[in-house]
C-alpha positions in Angstrom: 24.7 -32.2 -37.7 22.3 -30.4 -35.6 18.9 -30.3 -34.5 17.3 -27.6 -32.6 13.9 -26.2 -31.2 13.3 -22.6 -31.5 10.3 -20.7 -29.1 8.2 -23.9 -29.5 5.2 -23.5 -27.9 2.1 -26.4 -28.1 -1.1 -27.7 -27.1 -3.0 -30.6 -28.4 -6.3 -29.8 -30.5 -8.9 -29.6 -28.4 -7.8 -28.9 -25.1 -6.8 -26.0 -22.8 -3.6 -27.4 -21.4 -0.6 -25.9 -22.7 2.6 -28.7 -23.0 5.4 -26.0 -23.9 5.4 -22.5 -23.5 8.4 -21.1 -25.5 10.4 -23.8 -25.4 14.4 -24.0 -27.1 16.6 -26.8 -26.7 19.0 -28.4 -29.5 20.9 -31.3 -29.9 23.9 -30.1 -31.2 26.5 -32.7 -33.0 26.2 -36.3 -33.7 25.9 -38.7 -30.6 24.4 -40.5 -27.6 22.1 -37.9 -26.0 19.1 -37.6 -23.6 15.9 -36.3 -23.1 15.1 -36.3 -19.5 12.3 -35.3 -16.8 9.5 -36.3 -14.8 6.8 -37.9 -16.0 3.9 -36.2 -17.9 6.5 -32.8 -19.4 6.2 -33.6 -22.7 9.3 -35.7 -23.4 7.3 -37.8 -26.0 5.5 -35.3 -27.0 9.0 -33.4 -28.0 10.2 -37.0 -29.4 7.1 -37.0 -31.9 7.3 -33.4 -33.2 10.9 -33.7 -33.8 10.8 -36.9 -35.8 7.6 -34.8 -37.8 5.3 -37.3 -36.6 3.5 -34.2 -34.9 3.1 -31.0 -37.5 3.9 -28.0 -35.8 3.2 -24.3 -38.0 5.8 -21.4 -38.0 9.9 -22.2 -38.3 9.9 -23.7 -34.6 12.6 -27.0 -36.2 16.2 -26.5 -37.3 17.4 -29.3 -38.7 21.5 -28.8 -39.9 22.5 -31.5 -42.2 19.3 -33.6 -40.8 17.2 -35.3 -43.2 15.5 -38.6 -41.5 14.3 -39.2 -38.0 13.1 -41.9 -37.0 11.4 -42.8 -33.8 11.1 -45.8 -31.5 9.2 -46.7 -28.3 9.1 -49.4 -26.2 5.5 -50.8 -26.5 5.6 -50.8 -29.8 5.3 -54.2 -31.6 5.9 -56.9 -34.5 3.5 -59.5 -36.2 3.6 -62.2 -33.2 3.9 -64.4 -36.1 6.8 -63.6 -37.2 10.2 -65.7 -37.1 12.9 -63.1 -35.7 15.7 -64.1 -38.1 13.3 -63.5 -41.4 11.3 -60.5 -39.8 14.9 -58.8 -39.4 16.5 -59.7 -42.6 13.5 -59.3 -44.5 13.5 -54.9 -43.4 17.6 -54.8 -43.4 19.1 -53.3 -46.9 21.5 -55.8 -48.4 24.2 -53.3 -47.8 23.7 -53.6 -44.2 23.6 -57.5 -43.8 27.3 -57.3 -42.5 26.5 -55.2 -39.8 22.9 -57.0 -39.0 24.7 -59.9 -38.4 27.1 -58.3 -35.7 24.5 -56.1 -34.2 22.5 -59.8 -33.8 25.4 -61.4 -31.2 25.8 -57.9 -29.7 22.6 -57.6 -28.6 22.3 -61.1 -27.9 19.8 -62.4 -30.0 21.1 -65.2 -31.7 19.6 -67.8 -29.4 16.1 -66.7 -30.4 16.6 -66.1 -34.2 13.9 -68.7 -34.5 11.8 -67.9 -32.2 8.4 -66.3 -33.2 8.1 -62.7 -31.6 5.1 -63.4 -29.6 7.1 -65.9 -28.0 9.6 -63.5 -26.7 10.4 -61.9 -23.3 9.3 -58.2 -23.3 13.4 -57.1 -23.2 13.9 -59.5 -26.2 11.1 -57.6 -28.1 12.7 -54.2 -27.4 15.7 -55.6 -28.2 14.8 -56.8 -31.4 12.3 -54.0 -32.5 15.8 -51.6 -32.0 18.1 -54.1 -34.0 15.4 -53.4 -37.1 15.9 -49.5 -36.4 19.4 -49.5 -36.6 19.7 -51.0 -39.7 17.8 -48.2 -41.9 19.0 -45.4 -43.3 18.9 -42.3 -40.6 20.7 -39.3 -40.0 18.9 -39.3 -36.1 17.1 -41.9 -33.9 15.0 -41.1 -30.8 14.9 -44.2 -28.4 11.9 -43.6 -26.2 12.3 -46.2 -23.4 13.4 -48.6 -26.0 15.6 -50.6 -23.7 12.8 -50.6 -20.7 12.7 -54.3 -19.7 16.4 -55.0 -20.9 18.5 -56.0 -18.0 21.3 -53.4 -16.7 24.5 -54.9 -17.9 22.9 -55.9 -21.3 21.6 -52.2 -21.9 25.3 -51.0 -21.1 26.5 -53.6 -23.9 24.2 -52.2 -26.2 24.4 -48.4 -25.5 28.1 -48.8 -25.6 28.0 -50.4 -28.9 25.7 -48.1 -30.6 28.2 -45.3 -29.4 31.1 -47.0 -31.0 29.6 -48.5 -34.3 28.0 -45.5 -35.1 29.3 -42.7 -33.9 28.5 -40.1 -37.0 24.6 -40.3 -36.1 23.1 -38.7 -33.6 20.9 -40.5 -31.1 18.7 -39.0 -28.5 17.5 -41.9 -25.2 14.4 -40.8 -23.5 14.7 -42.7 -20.1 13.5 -42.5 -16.6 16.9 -44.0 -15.3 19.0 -41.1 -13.8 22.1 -43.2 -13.2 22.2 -44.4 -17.0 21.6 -41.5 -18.4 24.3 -39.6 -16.2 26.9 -42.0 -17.2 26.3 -42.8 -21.4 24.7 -39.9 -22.8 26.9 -36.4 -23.9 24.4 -33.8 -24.3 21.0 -34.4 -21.7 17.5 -32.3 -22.1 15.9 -31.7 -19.4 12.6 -31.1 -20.1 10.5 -29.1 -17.3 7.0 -28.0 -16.5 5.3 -25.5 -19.1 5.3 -23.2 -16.3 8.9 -23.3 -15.8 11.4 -20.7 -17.3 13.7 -21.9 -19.1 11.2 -24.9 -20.2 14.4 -27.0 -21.2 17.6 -27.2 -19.4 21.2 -28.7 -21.2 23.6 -30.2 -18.6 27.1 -32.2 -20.0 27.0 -36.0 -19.1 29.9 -38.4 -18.7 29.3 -39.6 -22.5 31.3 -42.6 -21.1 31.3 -46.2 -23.2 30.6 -48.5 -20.8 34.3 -49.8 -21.1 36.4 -50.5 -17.9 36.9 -48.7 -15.6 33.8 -47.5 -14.7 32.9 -44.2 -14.7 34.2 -42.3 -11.8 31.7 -42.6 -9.2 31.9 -38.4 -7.6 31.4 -37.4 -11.5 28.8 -39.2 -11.8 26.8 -38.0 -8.8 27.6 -34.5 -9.1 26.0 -35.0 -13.0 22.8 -37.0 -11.1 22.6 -33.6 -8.6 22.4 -31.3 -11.2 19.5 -33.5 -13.2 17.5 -33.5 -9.9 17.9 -29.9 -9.1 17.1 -29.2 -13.1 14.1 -31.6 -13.0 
């Protein structure tokens, strides 16, 4: 399984302002991986056109054994009317009721299965807006902030469960949260400035599953250098 971009360059309709200028990056195997940079680069931007939610002309996306992507953010919402318990059961395949049921208590959502979304916290929402993701049919899933809000140890249980329950998909975290993403994710994108060459830099992370021990601290911050210096 593989996804790659090839010389992708791109502006949006109507404007001067060039977002990529030749950029190639991939994400090579199944996974937890990142796409990483300052703000304003393009990381969305990326996210979008590589789930097809942005058309792009010419052969600019591989995709190798890829055949859905889906995308989630973090602002995106429900029907505040909506009971949790129903609203998830009601979008998860019968095959996948087992599994809905464990990813529920993983992710800690139990208490609030009769709750109505508006009534939430905004970590619940993004908590329970991911649960729905992960019980479809995909081959890749872009998380774009989708744990923003979600307090650290609880995004560590969930990260590290999504690396061990389904480790034959590949995932790609867009996150602003240098430590995180040095620690959990295998392959990281940086994404850099249009005027930048290369546009996209690939540095290894830990790819660690947020079991004890920790990750080894030096590892880590030699990992965090190399982002900063990339970014």
């Amino acid at each position: 399984m593989r996804i790659a971009c090839k010389n992708l360059t791109y502006q949006y309709p109507r404007t001067d302002a060039c977002i990529f200028n030749n950029l190639s990056c991939e994400f090579p195997r199944p996974g937890f991986h990142a796409l990483f940079g300052q703000s304003g680069v393009g990381k969305t931007t990326l996210a979008r056109i590589l789930s097809g939610m942005i058309p792009v002309s010419g052969e600019f996306i591989d995709h190798t054994d890829v055949q859905t992507v889906l995308y989630t953010h973090n602002t995106e919402r429900l029907p505040g009317w909506s009971g949790v318990g129903s609203m998830i059961e009601s979008v998860t395949p019968v095959d996948f009721r087992k599994k809905m049921r464990k990813l529920i208590d993983a992710f800690g959502l139990t208490p609030v299965l009769e709750s109505r979304f508006d009534h939430l916290s905004l970590g619940q929402k993004n908590r329970v807006n991911l649960t729905r993701y992960l019980l479809q049919e995909f081959d890749m899933l872009i998380m774009d902030e989708s744990l923003a809000n979600v307090d650290e140890s609880m995004r560590g249980k969930i990260i590290g469960t999504i690396k061990q329950w389904f480790p034959e998909k590949c995932f790609v975290y867009i996150s602003h949260n240098m430590v995180e993403v040095s620690r959990f994710c295998d392959h990281i994108v940086v994404v850099r400035g249009a005027h930048r060459v290369p546009q996209a830099v690939a540095i290894t992370g830990m790819n660690d599953f947020g079991s004890a021990p920790a990750a080894p601290l030096k590892g880590m911050e030699q990992i965090m250098l190399e982002l900063a210096h990339a970014s």
